[in-house]
VOMIVO-341086 format. One record per residue (C-alpha): residue number from 1; residue in three letters; x, y, z. Coordinates in steps of 0.001 Angstrom, whole numbers, plus 500000, padded with zeros to 6 digits. Layout:
BEGIN
  dovex  vexnu      px      py      pz
    NUM    ALA       X       Y       Z
...
END
This chain:
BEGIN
  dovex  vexnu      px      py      pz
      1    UNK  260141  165651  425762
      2    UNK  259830  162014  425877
      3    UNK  259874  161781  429793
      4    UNK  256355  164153  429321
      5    UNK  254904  162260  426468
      6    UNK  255308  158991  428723
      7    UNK  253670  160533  431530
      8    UNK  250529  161748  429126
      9    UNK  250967  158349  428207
     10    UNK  250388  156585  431674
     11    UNK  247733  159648  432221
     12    UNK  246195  158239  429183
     13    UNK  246287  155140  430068
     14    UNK  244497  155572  433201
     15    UNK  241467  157404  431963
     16    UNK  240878  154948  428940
     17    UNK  241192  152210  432010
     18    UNK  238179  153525  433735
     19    UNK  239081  155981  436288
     20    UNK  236611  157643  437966
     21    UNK  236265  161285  436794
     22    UNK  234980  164392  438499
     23    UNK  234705  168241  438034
     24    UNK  234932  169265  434511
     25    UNK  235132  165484  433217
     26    UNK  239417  165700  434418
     27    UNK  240163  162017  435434
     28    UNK  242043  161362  439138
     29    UNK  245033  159330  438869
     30    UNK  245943  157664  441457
     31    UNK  249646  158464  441823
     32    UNK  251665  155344  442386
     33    UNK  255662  154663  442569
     34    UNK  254689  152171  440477
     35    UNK  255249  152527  436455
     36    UNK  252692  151348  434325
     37    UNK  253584  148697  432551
     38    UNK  254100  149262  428573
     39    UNK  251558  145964  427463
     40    UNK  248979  147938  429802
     41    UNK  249428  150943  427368
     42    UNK  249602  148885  424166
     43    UNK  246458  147017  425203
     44    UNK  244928  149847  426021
     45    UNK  245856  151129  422152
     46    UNK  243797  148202  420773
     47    UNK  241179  148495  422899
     48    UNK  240067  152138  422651
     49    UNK  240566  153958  419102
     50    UNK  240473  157604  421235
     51    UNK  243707  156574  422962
     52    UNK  245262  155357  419676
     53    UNK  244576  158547  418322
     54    UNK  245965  160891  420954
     55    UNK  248980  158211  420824
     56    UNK  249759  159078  417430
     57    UNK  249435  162578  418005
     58    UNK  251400  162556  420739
     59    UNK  254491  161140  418871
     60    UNK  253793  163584  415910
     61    UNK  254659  166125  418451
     62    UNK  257525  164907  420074
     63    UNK  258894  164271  415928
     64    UNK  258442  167734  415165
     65    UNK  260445  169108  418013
     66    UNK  263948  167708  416418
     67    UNK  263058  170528  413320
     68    UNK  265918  170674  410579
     69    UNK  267912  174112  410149
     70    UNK  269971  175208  407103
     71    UNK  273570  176290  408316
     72    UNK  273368  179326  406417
     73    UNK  276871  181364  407145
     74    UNK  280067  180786  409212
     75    UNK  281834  183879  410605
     76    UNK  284889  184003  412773
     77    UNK  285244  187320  415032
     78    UNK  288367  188367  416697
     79    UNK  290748  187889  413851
     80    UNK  291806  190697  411534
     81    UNK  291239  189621  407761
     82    UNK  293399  192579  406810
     83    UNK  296500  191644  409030
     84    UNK  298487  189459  407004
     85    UNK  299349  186819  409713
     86    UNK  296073  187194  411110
     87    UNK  294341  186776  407515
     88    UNK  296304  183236  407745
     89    UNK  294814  181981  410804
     90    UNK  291267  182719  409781
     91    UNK  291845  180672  406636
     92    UNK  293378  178056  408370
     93    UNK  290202  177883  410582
     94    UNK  287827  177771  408034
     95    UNK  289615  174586  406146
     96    UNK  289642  173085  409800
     97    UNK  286013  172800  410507
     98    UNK  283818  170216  409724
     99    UNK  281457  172538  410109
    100    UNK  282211  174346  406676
    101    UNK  281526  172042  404244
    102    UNK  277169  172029  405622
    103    UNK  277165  175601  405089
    104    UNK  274066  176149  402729
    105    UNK  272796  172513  403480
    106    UNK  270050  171675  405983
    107    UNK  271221  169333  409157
    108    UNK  269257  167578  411940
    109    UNK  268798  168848  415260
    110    UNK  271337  166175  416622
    111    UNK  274039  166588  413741
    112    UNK  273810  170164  414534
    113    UNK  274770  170085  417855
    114    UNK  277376  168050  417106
    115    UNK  278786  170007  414264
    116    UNK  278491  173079  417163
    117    UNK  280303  170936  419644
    118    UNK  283734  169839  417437
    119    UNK  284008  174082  416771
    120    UNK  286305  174992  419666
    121    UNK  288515  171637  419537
    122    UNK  289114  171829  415516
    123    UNK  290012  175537  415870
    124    UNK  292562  175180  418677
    125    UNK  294064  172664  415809
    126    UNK  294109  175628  413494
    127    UNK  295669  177746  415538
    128    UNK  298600  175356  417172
    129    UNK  300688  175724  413720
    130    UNK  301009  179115  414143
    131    UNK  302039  179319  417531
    132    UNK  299111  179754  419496
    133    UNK  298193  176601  421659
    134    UNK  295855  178265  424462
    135    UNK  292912  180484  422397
    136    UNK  289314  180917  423863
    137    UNK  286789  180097  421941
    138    UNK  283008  180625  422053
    139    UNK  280828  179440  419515
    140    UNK  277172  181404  419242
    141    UNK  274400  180009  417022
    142    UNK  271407  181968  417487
    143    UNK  267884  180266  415751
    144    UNK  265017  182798  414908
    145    UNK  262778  179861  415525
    146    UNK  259914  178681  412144
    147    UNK  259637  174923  410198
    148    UNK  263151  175716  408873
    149    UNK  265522  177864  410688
    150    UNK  268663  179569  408775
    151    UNK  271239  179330  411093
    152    UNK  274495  181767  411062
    153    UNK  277572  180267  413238
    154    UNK  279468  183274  414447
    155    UNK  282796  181369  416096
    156    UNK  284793  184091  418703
    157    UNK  288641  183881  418788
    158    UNK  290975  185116  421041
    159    UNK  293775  183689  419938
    160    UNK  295787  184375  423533
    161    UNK  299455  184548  423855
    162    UNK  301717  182608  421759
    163    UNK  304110  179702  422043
    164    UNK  307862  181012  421749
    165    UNK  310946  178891  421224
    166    UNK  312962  178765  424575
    167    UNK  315896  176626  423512
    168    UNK  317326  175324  419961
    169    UNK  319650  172624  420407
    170    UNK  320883  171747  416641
    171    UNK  323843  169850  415571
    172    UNK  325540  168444  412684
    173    UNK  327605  164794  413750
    174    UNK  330222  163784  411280
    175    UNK  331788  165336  408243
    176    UNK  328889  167307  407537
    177    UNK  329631  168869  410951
    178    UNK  332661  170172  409163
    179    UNK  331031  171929  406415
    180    UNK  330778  175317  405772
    181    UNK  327601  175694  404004
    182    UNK  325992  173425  406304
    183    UNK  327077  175642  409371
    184    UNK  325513  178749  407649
    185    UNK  322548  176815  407610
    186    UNK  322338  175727  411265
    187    UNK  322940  179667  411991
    188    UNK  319938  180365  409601
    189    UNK  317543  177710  411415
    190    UNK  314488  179099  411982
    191    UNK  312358  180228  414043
    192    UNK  315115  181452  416059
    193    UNK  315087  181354  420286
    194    UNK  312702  184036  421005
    195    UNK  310383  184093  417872
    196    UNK  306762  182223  418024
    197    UNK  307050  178919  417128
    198    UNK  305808  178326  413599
    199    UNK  305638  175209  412254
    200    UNK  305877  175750  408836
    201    UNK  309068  177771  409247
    202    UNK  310540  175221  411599
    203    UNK  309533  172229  409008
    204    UNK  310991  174222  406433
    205    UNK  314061  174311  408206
    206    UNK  314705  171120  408982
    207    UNK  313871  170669  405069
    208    UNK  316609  172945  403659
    209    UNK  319453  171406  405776
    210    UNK  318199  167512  404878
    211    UNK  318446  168640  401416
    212    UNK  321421  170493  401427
    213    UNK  323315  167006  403213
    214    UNK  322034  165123  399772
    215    UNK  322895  167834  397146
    216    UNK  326671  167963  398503
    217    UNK  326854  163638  398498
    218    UNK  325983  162994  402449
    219    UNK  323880  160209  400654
    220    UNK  324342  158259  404190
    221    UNK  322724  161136  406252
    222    UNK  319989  160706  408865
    223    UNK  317844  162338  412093
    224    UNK  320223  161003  415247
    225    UNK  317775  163043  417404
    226    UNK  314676  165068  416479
    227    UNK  312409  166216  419379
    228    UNK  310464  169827  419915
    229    UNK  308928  169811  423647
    230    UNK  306028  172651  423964
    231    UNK  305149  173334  427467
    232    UNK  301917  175220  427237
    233    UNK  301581  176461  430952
    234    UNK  305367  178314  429982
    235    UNK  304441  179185  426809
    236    UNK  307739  177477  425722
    237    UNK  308826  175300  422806
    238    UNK  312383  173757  423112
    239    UNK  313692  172369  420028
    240    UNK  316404  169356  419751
    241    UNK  317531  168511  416382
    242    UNK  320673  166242  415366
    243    UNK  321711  164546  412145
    244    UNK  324674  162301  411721
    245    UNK  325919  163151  408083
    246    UNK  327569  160090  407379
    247    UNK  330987  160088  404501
    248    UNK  330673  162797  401696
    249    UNK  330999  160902  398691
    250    UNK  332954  161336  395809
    251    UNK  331742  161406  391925
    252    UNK  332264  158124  390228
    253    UNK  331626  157022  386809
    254    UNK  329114  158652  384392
    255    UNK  327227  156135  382292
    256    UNK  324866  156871  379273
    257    UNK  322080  154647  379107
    258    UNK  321301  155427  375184
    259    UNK  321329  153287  371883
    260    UNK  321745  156296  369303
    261    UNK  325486  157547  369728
    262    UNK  328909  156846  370671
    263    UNK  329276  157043  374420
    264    UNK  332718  158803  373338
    265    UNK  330566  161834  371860
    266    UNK  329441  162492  375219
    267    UNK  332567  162664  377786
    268    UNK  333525  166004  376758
    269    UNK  330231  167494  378746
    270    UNK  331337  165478  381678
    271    UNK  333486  168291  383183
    272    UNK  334428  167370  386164
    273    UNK  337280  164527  387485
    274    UNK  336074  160799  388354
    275    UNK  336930  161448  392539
    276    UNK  336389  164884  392802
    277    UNK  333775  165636  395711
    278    UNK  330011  165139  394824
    279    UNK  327897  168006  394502
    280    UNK  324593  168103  392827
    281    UNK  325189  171367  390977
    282    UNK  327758  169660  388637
    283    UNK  324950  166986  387627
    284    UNK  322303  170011  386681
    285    UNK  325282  171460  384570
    286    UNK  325813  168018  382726
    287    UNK  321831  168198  382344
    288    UNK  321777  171686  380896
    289    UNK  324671  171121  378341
    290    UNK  322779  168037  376953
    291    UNK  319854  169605  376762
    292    UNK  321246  172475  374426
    293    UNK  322183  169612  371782
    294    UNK  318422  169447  371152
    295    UNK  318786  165827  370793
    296    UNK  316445  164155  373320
    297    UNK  312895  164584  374317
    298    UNK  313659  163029  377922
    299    UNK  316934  163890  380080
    300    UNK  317570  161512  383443
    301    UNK  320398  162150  385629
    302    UNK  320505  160206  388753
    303    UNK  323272  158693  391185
    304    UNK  323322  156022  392555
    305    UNK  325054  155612  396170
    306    UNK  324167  152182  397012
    307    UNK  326395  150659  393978
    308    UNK  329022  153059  395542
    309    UNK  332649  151737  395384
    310    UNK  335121  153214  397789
    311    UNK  332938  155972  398688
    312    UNK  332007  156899  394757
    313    UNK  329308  157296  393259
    314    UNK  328792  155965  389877
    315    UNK  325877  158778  387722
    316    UNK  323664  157172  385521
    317    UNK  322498  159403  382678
    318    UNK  319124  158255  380795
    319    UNK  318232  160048  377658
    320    UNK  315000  159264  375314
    321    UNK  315691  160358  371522
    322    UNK  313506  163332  370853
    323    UNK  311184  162306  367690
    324    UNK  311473  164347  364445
    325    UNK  309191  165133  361629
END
């Protein structure tokens, strides 16, 4: 559009210069590979009040072709909103595009098309946590044209065939290696070889087992290896996962941090032996039977590995004296 206005422009230009004009008053411009230069057509403005005029309008007109439109509705096709899994990825899709949060709002031309244009990239990052890394997209935004269009984006999924997990390498180094309930939960890592590939299952894997090496004392625990390769063209994900577990500690000393009562009044809820193995369960019991005395507003129970001597763990027990009326 501005290409043409320039060329009415330099039309313009040429009558207002004097050109010599036959038939129905049309002027003949001589057609030159030559542009006119711009302070020809700007002199030209001050000189002659008709071609400052048809300047003005001409710009008015080129404005009012970059007309605003009101994003009314989003819809995404393809998906079934009654299928469970399928309910999932539309939701996901819908918190994904930037496109969402102009719904009811009215846009420029430009933003618009660039609103259109981030569609197929931001749902293919929907979709990749769930397993599907290859969908088609098509994005459809039909205008029915007037001062201020109501737009409805209807965004097409086919979500395509899904990645599945092809190898899962997983491995416990160290004691932890050792341990029973740790080996149940290696055989319980999901998703298993064969299944899609869902993120949130696999991240809620690697969660259980990290947690499960601190509530039985692997305090020193860590990721020795941690690598998931997805080849898209195989629709494969291969998964490598390895912690070394470090020395299960031991319980050390219990110490009440409280100014109200004898620390002596106290040891009998400590149940278990100074060097028996650590396990979290026995501080939630020391928690529980403390709690029952109905004596403090506030109960803290924490241990503390790195003032760990020979491999125990001292507990340090915080209580806050509840008030009374």
């Amino acid at each position: 559009m501005q290409r043409i206005a320039l060329l009415l422009l330099v039309d313009f230009y040429g009558f207002c210069a004097g050109e010599k004009q036959v038939g129905r008053g049309l002027p003949i411009i001589p057609r030159s590979p030559v542009p006119v230069p711009t302070v020809g057509i700007l002199r030209a403005m001050r000189l002659s009040p008709v071609f400052s005029a048809a300047f003005f309008v001409l710009l008015l007109a080129c404005a009012g072709t970059a007309r605003a439109a009101t994003i009314e509705a989003l819809e995404i096709r393809g998906l079934d909103e009654d299928d469970e899994d399928e309910a999932l990825l539309i939701e996901n899709i819908g918190v994904r595009l930037s496109l969402q949060d102009q719904i009811g709002r009215q846009v420029g031309e430009s933003r618009l098309e660039y609103l259109l244009g981030q569609v197929p990239a931001e749902t293919r990052k929907a979709l990749e946590p769930f397993g599907y890394y290859d969908p088609q997209v098509t994005v459809e935004a039909p205008r029915a044209g007037g001062e201020d269009d109501r737009i409805t984006v209807v965004v097409t999924v086919a979500k395509g065939e899904p990645v599945r997990v092809r190898d899962s390498s997983l491995e416990i180094q160290g004691e932890g290696g050792r341990d029973r309930y740790l080996k149940e939960d290696l055989a319980a890592f999901a998703p298993q070889p064969g299944a899609i590939f869902d993120h949130s299952l696999y991240e809620a894997s690697k969660l259980r087992i990290v947690h499960r090496l601190l509530e039985r004392g692997y305090f020193d625990a860590d990721f020795s290896l941690r690598k998931v390769e997805v080849t898209r063209a195989e629709k494969a994900a291969d998964i490598a996962l390895a912690w070394a577990s470090g020395i299960r500690y031991d319980m050390g000393p219990t110490i009440f941090h409280q100014d109200y009562f004898r620390p002596q009044l106290f040891e009998p809820l400590v149940y278990w032996k100074e060097g028996s193995y650590y396990h979290e369960g026995k501080l939630e019991r020391l928690r529980q039977s403390l709690s029952g005395l109905d004596y403090f507003s506030a109960i803290d129970i924490q241990p503390d590995p790195d003032a760990a001597v020979e491999g125990r763990v001292p507990v340090n027990v915080n209580l806050t004296l509840a008030k009374r009326d």
